[in-house]
LUMKE-36040 format. One record per residue (C-alpha): x, y, z. Coordinates in Angstrom, 3 decimals. Example, Ala and Ser with C-alpha at 12.3 -4.5 7.8 and 13.67 -1.06 7.14 Angstrom:
BEGIN
MARGU         u         v         w
MARGU    12.300    -4.500     7.800
MARGU    13.670    -1.060     7.140
This chain:
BEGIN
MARGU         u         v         w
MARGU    38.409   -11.598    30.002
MARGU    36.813    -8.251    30.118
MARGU    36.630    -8.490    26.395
MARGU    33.867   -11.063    26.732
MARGU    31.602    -8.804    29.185
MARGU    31.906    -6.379    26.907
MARGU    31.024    -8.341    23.724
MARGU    27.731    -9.844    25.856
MARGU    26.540    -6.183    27.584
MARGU    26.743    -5.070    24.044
MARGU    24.696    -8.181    22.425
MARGU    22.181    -7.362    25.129
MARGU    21.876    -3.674    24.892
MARGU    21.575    -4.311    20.483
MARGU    18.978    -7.314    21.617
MARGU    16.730    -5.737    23.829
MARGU    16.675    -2.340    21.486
MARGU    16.292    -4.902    18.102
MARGU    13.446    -6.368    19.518
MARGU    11.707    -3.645    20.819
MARGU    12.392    -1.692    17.129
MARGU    11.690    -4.717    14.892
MARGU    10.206    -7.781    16.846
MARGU     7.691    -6.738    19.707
MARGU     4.540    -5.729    17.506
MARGU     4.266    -8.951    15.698
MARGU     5.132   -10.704    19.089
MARGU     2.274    -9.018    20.865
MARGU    -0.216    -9.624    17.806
MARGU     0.776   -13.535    17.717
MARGU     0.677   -12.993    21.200
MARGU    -3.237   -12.230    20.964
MARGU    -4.233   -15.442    19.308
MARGU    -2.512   -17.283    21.211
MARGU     0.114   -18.297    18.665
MARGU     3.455   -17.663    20.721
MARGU     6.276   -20.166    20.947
MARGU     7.657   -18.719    24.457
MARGU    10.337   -20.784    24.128
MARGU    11.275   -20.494    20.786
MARGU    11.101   -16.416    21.195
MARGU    13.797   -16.799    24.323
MARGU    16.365   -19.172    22.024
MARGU    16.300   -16.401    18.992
MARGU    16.583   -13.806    22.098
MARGU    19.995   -15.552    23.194
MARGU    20.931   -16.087    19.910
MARGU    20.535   -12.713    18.464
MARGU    22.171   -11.810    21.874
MARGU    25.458   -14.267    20.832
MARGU    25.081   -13.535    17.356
MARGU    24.388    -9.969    17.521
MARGU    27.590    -8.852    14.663
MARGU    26.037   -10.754    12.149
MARGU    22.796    -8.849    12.774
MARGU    24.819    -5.469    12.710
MARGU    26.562    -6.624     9.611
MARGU    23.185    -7.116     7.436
MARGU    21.923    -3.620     8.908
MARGU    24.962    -1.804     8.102
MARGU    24.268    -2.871     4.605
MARGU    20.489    -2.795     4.474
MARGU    20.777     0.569     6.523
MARGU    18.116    -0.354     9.095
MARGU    20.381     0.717    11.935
């Protein structure tokens, strides 16, 4: 069980420091002209949050991490 609070605090930390990194200026500049799907920004949020190995997978390779 502690496994799984574990795998989520890690998809969070990886979340909130992808998006800040890679995500957040073209957020604020769609943000601007009014152009922001609020909801669609929260579902890739939880999803990079579930799906966060993939992520870490294609920037091991890509070396973006």
């Amino acid at each position: 069980m502690w496994y799984i609070v574990v795998y989520f605090i890690i998809g969070i930390i990886l979340c909130i420091y992808w998006w800040n990194k890679e995500y957040e200026e073209d957020y604020e500049k769609l943000k601007k002209m009014n152009e922001v799907d609020e909801s669609g920004t929260m579902i890739f949020l939880m999803f990079l949050t579930i799906f966060w190995p993939i992520k870490f997978i294609k920037n091991l390779i890509n070396k973006k991490l």
